[in-house]
N, C-alpha and C positions, 0 to 999 in steps of 0.2 A: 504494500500500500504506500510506493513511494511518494511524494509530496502531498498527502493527506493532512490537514490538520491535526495536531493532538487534542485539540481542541476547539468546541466550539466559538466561546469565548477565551481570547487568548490569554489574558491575566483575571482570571474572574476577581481574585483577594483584589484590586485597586478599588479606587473609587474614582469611575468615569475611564477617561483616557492615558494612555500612561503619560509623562510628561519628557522624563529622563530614562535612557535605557544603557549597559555598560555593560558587556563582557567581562568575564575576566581572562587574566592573558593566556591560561590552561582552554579555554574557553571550557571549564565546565560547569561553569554559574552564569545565570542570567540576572541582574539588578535594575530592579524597575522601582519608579517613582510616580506615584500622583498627587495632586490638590485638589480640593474641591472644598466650599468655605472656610472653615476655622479650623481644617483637619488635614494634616498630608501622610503618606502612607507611602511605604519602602516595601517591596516583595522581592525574594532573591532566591530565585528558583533552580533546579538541578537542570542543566541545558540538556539532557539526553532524555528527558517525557515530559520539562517542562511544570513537577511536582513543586510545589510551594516547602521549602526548605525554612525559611523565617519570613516573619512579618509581624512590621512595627509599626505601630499608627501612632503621629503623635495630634495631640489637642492644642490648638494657641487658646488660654484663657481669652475670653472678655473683657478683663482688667486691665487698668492700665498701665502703661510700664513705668518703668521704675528709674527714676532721675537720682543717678548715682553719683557726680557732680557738677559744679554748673562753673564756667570759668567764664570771664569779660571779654574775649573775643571768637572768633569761630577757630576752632582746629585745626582745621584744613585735613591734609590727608592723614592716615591713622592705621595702625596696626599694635597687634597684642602682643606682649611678648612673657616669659617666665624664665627667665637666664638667674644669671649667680647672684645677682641683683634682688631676684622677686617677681614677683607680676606685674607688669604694666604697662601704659598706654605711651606708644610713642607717635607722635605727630608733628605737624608743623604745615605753614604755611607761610613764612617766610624764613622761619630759624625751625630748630630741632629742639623738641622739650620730651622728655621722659616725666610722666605723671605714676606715681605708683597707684596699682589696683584695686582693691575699688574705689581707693580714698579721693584719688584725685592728687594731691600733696606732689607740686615740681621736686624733683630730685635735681633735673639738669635742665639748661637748655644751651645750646647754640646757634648765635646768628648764621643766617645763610646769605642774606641780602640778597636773596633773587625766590622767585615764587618756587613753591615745590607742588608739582603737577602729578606726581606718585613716588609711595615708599611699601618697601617690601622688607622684612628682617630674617636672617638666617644664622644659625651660629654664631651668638653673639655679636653682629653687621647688623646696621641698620644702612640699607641703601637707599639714600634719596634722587630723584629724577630731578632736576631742576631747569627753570625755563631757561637761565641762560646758557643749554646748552651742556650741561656739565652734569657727571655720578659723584656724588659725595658719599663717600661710606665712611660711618662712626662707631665706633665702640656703643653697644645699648648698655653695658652696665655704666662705664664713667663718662661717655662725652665726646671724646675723644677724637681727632677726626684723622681717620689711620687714610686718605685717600683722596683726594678730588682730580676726577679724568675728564679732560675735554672730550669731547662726544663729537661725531660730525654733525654739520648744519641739516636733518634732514626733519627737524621737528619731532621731538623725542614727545610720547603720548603716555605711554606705560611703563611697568616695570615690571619683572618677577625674577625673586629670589630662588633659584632651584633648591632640591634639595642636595645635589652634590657642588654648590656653594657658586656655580654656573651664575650669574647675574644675565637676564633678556630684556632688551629694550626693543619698543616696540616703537614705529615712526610715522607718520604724517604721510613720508614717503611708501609707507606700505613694505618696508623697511626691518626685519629684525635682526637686531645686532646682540650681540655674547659676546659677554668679557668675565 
């Protein structure tokens, strides 16, 4: 019964259509996701019949969230981090500030003097994109600015920190660069 359905409904566990779907790289799991109002839901099923293996639904309460703290200007871009330091919020939009978790409370910051248009952290780095052109990477526990690389002119947009410490810029140009 080669190319038959295993089913009639493909994911019946979702709720609605799937949204997100991923192999894994054995391909012998399937991970599907759906939404549908205050509820999303994760099924991760055995690829060889297609069997519901797990599945987790979560609820978003009705309540409202929760203002953990409030500082005098906007942030700008922002990422989490837990290094030797502790937990905390690093951000910036013109300079680089480290706020510890959930308090808020600046630890550090340093000026940048140019806008920062995304930041990514990896093994203790914090990499910031900046408009003029230029990677700044800092030390997240003290500050420190172990780095700033001119970048070429082709309109830097993004950033991501790999996990084997890979830095990717993404460009205007349609452009990605690794360093």
């Amino acid at each position: 019964m080669t190319g038959a359905p295993l089913h009639d409904e493909p994911f019946p566990e979702l709720l609605g259509n799937p949204t997100q779907v991923a192999v894994s790289a054995d391909e012998r799991w399937i991970a599907v996701s759906s939404v549908a109002h205050l509820r999303s839901r994760v099924a991760v099923y055995r690829a060889a019949d297609l069997s519901c293996a797990h599945l987790l639904t979560f609820t978003m309460d009705a309540a409202p969230e929760t203002v953990l703290f409030t500082v005098d200007a906007p942030l700008g871009r922002a990422v989490y981090v837990a290094d030797a330091a502790g937990p905390a919020l690093l951000h910036g939009e013109t300079e680089l500030v480290r706020r510890a978790f959930p308090a808020g409370d600046v630890l550090w910051s340093r000026p940048l003097h140019t806008e920062v248009l995304d930041l990514d952290a990896h093994a203790g780095v914090v990499h910031a994109l900046c408009a003029d052109d230029t990677l700044v990477s800092v030390d997240t526990t003290d500050g420190t600015v172990l780095g700033r690389r001119p970048l070429p002119p082709y309109g830097p947009l993004s950033l991501h920190a790999a996990p084997d410490g890979t830095v990717i810029v993404g460009t205007s140009a349609g452009q990605i660069l690794r360093y």
